[in-house]
C-alpha beads as a LAMMPS data file, in Angstrom:
LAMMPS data file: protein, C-alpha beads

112 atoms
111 bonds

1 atom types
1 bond types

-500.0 500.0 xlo xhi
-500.0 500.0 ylo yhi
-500.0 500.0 zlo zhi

Masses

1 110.0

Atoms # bond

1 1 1 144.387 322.971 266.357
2 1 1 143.034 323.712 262.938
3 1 1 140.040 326.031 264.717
4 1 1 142.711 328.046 266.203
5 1 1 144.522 328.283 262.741
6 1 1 140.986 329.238 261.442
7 1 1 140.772 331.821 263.935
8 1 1 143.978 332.699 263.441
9 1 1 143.722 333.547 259.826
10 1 1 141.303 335.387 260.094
11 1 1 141.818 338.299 262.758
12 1 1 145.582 338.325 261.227
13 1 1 144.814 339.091 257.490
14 1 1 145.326 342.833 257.093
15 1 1 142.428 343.798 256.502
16 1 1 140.291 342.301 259.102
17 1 1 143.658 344.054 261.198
18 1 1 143.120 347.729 260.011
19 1 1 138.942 347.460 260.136
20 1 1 139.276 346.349 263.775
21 1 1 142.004 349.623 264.520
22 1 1 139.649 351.925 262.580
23 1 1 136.542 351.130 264.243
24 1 1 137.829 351.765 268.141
25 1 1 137.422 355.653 267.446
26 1 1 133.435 354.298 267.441
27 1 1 130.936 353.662 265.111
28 1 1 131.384 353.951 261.304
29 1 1 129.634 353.966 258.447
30 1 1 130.557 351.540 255.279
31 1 1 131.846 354.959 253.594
32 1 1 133.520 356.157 256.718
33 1 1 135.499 352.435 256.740
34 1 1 136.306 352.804 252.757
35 1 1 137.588 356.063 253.303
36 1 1 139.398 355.184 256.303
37 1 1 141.369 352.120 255.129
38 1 1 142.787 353.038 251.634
39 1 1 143.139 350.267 249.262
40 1 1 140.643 348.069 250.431
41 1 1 137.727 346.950 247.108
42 1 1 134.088 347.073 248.021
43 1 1 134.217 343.866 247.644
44 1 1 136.766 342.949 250.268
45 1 1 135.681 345.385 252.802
46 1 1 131.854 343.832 252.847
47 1 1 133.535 340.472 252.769
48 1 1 135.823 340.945 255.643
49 1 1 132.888 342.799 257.864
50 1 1 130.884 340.051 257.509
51 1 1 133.221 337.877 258.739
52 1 1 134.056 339.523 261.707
53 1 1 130.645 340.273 262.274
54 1 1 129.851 336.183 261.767
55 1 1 132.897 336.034 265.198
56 1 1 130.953 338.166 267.095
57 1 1 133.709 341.081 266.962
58 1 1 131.492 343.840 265.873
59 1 1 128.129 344.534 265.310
60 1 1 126.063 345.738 262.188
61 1 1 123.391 348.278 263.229
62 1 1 120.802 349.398 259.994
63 1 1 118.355 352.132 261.212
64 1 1 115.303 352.342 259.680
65 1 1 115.658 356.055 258.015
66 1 1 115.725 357.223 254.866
67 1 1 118.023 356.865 253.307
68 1 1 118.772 353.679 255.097
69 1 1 121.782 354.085 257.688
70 1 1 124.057 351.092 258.637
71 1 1 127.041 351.581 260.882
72 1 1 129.415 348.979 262.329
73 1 1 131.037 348.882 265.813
74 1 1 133.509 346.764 267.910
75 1 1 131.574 344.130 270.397
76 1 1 133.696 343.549 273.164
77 1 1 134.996 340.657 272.248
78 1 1 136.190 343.054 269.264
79 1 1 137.438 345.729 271.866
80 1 1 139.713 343.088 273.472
81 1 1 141.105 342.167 270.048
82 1 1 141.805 346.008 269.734
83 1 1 144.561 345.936 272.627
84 1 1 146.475 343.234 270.448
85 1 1 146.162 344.968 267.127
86 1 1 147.365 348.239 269.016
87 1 1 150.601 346.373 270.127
88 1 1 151.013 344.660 266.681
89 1 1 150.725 347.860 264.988
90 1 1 152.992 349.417 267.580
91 1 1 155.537 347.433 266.580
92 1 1 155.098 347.515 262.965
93 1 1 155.575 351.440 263.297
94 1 1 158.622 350.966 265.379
95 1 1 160.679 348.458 263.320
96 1 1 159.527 348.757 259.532
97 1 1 162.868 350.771 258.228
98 1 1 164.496 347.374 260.369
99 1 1 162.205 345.193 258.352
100 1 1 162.970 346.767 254.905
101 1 1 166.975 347.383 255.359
102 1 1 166.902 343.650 256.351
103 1 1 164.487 342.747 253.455
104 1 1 166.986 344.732 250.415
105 1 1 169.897 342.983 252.083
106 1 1 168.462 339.986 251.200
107 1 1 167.119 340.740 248.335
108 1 1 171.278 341.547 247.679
109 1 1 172.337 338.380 248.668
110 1 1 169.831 336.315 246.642
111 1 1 170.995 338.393 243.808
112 1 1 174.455 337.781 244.075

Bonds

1 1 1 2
2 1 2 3
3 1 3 4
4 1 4 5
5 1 5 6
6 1 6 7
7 1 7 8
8 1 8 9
9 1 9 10
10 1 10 11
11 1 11 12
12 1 12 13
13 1 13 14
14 1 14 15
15 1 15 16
16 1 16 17
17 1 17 18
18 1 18 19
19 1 19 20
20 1 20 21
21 1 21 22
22 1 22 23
23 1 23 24
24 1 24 25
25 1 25 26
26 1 26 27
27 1 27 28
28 1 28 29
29 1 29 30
30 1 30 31
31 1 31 32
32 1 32 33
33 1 33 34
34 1 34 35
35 1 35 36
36 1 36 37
37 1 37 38
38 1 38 39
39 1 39 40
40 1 40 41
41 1 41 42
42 1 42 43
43 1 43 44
44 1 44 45
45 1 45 46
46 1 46 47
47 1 47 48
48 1 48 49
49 1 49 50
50 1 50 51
51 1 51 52
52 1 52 53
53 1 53 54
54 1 54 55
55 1 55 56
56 1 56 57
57 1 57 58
58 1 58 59
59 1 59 60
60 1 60 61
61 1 61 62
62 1 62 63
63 1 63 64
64 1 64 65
65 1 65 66
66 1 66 67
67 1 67 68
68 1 68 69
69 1 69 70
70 1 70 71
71 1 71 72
72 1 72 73
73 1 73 74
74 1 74 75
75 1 75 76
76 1 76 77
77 1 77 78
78 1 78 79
79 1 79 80
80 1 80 81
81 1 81 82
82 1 82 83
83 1 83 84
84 1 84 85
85 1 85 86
86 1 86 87
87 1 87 88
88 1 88 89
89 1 89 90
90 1 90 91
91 1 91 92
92 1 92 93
93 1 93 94
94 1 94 95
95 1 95 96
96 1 96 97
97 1 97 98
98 1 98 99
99 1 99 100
100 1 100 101
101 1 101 102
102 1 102 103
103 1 103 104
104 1 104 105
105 1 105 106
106 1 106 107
107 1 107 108
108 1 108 109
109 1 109 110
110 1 110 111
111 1 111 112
């Protein structure tokens, strides 16, 4: 059980979320990711692709060229991930204003 928690933890934090979403459109560079995922730190965007890339979810490819070009992709392990970040993003979309009116009505209550 606490493997699965492991697991668990890490393919649900957000950002290991949004670089999995980002990357189905293909291949990316490190500064294609950055731009494409606003808010993340350099530091937590290399920590959380090497992490995923330690699962076996994507893939790190460095070309030897000059200047040296590295650009990440899903494996399909990653791909099949995708489909479940899709859905949970899906219905983040569809019931955030639900989320938030609930979240200020609490935030009421506990006031009160």
């Amino acid at each position: 059980m606490l493997f699965i928690r492991q697991v668990l933890d890490r393919v649900g934090d957000k950002w290991s979320l949004l670089v999995i979403a980002v990357l189905e459109s293909g291949p990316l560079r490190y500064t294609d990711l950055q731009r494409e995922i606003p808010g993340i730190s350099q530091r937590m965007l290399t920590l959380t692709l090497r992490q995923l890339q330690q699962d076996g979810l994507l893939t790190r490819t460095a070309y030897a060229e000059v200047p040296p070009r590295v650009e990440y992709s899903l494996t399909p392990l990653g791909r099949g991930l995708h489909e479940i970040v899709t859905s949970l993003i899906g219905w983040a979309t569809e019931h955030h204003n639900e989320i938030r009116e609930n979240r200020a009505r609490a935030a009421t209550t506990t006031d009160s």
